[in-house]
N, C-alpha and C positions, 0 to 999 in steps of 0.2 A: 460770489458767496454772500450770501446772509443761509445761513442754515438756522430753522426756527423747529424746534421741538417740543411738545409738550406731553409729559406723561401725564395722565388722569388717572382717578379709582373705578375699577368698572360698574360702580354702584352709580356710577352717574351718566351711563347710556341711558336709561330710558328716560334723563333730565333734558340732557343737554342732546343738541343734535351737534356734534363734534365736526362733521365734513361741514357746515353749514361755517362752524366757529372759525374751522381753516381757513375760509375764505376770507372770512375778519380780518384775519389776521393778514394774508395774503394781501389784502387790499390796503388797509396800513401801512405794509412794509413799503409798498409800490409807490406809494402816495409822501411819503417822506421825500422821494425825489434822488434820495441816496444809493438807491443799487438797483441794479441789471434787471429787466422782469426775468430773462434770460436763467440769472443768478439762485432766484429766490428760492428756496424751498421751504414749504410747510407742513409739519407730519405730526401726527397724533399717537401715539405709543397709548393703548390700555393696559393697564395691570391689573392684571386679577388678583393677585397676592399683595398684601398690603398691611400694616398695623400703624393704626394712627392714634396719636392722643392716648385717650382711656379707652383705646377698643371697643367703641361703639360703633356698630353696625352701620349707624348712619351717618360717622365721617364720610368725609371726602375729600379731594384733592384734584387740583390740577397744579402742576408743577410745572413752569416755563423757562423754557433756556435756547438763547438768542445767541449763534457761534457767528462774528462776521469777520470780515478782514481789518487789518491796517488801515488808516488810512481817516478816517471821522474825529472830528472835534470831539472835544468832553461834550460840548451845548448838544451836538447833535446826537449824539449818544445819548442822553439823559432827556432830550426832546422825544427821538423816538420809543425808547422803553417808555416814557409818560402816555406817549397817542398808543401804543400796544396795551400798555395796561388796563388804561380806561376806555379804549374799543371793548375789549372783553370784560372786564368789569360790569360795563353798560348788557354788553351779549346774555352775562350770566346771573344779572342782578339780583334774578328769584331764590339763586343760591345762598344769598348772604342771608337771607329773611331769616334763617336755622342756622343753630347756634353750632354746626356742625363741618362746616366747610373753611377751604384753606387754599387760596389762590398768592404762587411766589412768580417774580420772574427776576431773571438774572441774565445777562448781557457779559460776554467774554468776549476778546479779542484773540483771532485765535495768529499765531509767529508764521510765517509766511514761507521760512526755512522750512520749518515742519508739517507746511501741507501740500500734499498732492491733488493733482486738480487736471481731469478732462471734463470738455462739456463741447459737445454736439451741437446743442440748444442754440448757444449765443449766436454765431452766423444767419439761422433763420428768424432768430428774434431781433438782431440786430436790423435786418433789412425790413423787416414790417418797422422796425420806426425811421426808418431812412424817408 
């Protein structure tokens, strides 16, 4: 598990190419050295419905939320939300130019009790890095 989400405003498809961002982030998460390629997931949630700020048509938003397991230091924790943030930061930069945009992310750890978990994936991922 590292589960990586990010909802955005749909006013910012025609800005941003979002499959492109995933992979951003994708490549990040791998590159920390901290979890399973196996493991990773990155997904993009659009919202069409939205009210931000003073309801200006040309807010926007991407809202990021990073679900992992047990198990990581504070350092590494706070190492990796820093390389996530400022990968895309870097990705989205033309966004901040406009006094209209709002980039968060957040990092949970999620109780091990309380998650369910199959994955397929790991055994054939696991043998390409053997």
């Amino acid at each position: 598990m590292p589960h990586f989400t990010m909802e955005y405003s749909a006013n910012l498809s025609e800005l941003v190419d979002i499959g492109e961002l995933c992979n951003v982030v994708h490549d990040v998460i791998l590159a920390t050295g901290l979890f399973e390629i196996g493991a990773i997931r990155v997904r993009a949630i659009r919202c069409d419905a939205y009210a931000i700020a003073d309801l200006l048509s040309q807010n926007a938003f991407i809202d990021m939320s990073f679900r992992i397991g047990k198990g990581r230091t504070p350092s590494e924790k706070t190492s990796t939300g820093e390389a996530i943030f400022e990968a895309v930061t870097r990705h989205i930069a033309s966004l901040f130019a406009t006094p209209h945009f709002a980039l968060t992310l957040e990092i949970r750890e999620i109780d091990a009790e309380l998650s369910w978990k199959r994955n397929a994936i790991h055994p054939r991922t696991r043998q390409i890095g053997s």
